[in-house]
N, C-alpha and C positions, 0 to 999 in steps of 0.2 A: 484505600491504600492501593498505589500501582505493583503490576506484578511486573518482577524481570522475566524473560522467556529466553530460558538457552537454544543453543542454534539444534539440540537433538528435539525437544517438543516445539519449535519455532511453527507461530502463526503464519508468521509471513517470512521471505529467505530474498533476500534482496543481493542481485548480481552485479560483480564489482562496476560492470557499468553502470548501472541503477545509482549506484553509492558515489561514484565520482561525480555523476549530473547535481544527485541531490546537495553534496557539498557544495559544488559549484554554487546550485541556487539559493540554497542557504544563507551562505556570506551575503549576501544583499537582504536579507530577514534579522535584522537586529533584534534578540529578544528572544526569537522561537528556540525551540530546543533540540525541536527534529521533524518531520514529515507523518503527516498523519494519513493512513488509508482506513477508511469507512464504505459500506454498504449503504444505499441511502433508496428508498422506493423511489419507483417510478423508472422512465424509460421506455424501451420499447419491447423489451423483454421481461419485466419486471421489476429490477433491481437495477441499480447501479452503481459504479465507485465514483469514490470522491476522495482528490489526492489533495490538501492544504498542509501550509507550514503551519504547527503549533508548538504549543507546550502540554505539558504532561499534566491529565486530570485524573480524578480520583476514579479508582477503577480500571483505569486502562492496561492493556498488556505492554508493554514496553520492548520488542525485541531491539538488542542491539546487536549489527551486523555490519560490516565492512566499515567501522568508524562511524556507523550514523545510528540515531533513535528512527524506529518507526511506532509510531505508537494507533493502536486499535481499540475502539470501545468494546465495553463485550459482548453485545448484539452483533458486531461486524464480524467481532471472533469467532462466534458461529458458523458464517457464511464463507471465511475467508483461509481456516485450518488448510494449510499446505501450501497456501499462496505464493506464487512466486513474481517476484516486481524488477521487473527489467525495463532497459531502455536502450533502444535502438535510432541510429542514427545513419539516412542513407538517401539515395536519390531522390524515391517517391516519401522523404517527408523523416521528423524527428518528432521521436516521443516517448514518455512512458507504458510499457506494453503490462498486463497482468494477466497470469495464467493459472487460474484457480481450475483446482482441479472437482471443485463442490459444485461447479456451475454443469449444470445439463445442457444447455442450448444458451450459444450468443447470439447476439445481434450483430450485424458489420460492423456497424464504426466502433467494434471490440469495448466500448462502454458499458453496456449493459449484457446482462444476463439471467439465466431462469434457475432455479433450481428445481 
């Protein structure tokens, strides 16, 4: 069974930029439900995320935030309590940024992390 997550114990807190890109990308995903973020080993740091469009599986935490599903297994929910999913868009380059606050030491190319 998936859990709903209100925005006071929220996994993840996704910034209405974040939420406007991901509807954007969305609409062209027939079928998905919402945006999935995962912890996945490996990297150069240890860890690292992995953002795919899905649907909701058994288990998962489900926050809903600024009109979208993000949904987390619960190994990632571990890793990812307090996460914040933003996206920025500007001269040197567009993209999804993540700023977890459970990560000790990044990598550069802001993918990977240690705890």
């Amino acid at each position: 069974m998936s859990e709903t997550t209100t925005a006071q114990t929220a996994i993840v807190s996704v910034t209405p930029e974040a939420a406007a890109e991901v509807k954007k990308l969305l609409a062209n995903e027939p079928g998905k439900a919402g945006l999935r973020l995962e912890v996945r080993g490996g990297g150069c740091s240890g860890f690292s995320y992995g953002l795919t469009f899905d649907n909701v599986q058994e288990n998962d935490h489900v926050v809903e935030a600024e009109g979208i599903k993000v949904m987390v297994d619960p190994k990632s929910a571990i890793y990812l309590k307090g996460t914040i999913l933003h996206f920025e868009a500007g001269l040197e380059g567009r993209g999804f940024t993540i700023k977890n606050p459970q990560a000790k030491g990044n990598c550069g190319c802001g993918n990977s992390f240690s705890v």
